[in-house]
N, C-alpha and C positions, 0 to 999 in steps of 0.2 A: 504494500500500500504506500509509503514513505518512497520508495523507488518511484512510483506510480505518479503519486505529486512529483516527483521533482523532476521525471523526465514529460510532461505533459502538460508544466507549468511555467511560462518562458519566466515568470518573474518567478520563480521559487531559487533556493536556496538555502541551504546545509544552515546557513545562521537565521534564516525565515521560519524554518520546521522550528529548529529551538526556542524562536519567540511564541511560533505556536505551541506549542509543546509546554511551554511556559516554565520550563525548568533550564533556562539559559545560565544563571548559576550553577546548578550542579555540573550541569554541560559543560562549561569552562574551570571547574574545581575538576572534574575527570581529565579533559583536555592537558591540563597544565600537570597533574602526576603522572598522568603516562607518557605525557610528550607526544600525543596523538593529535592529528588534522580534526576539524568540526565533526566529519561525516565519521570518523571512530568512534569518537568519543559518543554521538549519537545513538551510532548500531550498541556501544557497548552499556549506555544507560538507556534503554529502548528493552533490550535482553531482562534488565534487574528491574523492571516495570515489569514486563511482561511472567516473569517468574511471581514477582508480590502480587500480581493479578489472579493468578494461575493456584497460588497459597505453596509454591515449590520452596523446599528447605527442609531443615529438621523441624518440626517442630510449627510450619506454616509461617508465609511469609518468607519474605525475602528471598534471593537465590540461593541454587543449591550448593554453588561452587564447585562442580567436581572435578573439575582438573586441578584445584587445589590441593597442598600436600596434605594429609590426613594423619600423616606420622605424628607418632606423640610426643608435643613439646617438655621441659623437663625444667627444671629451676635453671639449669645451663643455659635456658634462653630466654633467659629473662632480658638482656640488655637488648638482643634483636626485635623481642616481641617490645619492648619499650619502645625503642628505636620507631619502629611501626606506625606506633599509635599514641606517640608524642602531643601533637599535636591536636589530641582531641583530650588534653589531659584536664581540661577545665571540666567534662564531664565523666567524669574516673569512676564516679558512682550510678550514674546511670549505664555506664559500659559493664561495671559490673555487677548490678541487678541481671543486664540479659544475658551475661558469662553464668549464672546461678551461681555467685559469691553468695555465703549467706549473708544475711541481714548485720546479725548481729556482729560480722566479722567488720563488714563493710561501717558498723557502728563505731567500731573497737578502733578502725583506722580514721574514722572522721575524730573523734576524741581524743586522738595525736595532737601534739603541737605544730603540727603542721602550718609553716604559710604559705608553701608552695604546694600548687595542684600537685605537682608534675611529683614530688612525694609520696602524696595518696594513690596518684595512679600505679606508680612503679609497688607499694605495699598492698596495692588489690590486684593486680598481677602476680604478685609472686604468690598470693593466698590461692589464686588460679591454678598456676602451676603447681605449687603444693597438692591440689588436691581438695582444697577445703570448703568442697559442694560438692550437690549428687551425682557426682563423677558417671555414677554406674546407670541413672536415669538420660543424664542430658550427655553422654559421652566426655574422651579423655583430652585435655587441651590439646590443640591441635590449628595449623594457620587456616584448615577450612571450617572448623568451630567458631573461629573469631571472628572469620568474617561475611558468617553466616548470622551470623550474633549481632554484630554491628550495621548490616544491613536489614534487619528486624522493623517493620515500622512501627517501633515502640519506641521508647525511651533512649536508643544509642544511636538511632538512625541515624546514617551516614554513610551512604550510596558508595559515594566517590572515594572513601578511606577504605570502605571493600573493597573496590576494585582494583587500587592501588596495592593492598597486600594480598589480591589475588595475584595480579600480573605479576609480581617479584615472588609469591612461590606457588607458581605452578609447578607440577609436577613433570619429572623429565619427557612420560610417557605420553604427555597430553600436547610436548610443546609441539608446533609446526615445523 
């Protein structure tokens, strides 16, 4: 259909769809972490619409990720997974409600003396890693867990930080 408009519409264009689209933000927040043209970055938040439409993921909503790695992450990766998801560290606590951190750990860590977000997000990460939620219901940390999690449209939603730590771990087997 998106192909359809645009080769059938002399004034259409890849930044046109996006204004319709009305997610020209996201579009240019995916754009700019992958380094992808308009018409990528489109197809690839077009995909993670059409998954949250669809209820595809664990757990409903969001995409599924499958080419993403599924291996199980471990305290040893705590600085990459930080690394990752830096920049969304102002909500540490909504990222790890949809990680199933518990409540009262995620309690334990806001009761820190913490000033810096970015503190609390790396101590509700490593309670991730650790293990300390229902591991055995919502499966074991892992980069297609997180950003399965973070594409949820609840509370961590953030399209565009999925797909950025999709594309950087994809799985060997998956790449082109």
């Amino acid at each position: 259909m998106i192909e359809f408009w645009l080769t059938n519409d002399p004034t259409a264009s890849w930044e046109n769809l996006a204004t319709a689209l009305d997610g020209i933000s996201e579009i240019k927040k995916v754009q700019e972490m992958m380094d992808l043209g308009m018409k990528e970055a489109i197809v690839a938040l077009v995909e993670v619409m059409r998954s949250d439409r669809e209820g595809g993921g664990k757990g409903g909503g969001g995409a599924d990720f499958e080419a993403v790695s599924g291996e199980q992450l471990g305290e040893d990766d705590l600085v990459d997974v930080v690394e990752e998801v830096i920049d969304a560290a102002s909500k540490w606590r909504s990222i790890g409600l949809v990680l199933r951190v518990k409540v009262a750990e995620l309690d334990t860590i806001s009761s820190k003396d913490h000033t810096d977000p970015t503190e609390c997000l790396k101590d509700m990460l490593l309670a991730w890693l650790q293990l300390r939620y229902d591991f055995t219901r919502f499966g074991l940390p892992s980069w297609k867990l997180l950003c399965q999690a973070i594409s949820k449209p609840v509370l961590g939603y953030n399209p565009a930080l999925a797909m950025k730590i999709a594309h950087n771990h994809y799985t060997i087997s998956h790449v082109p």
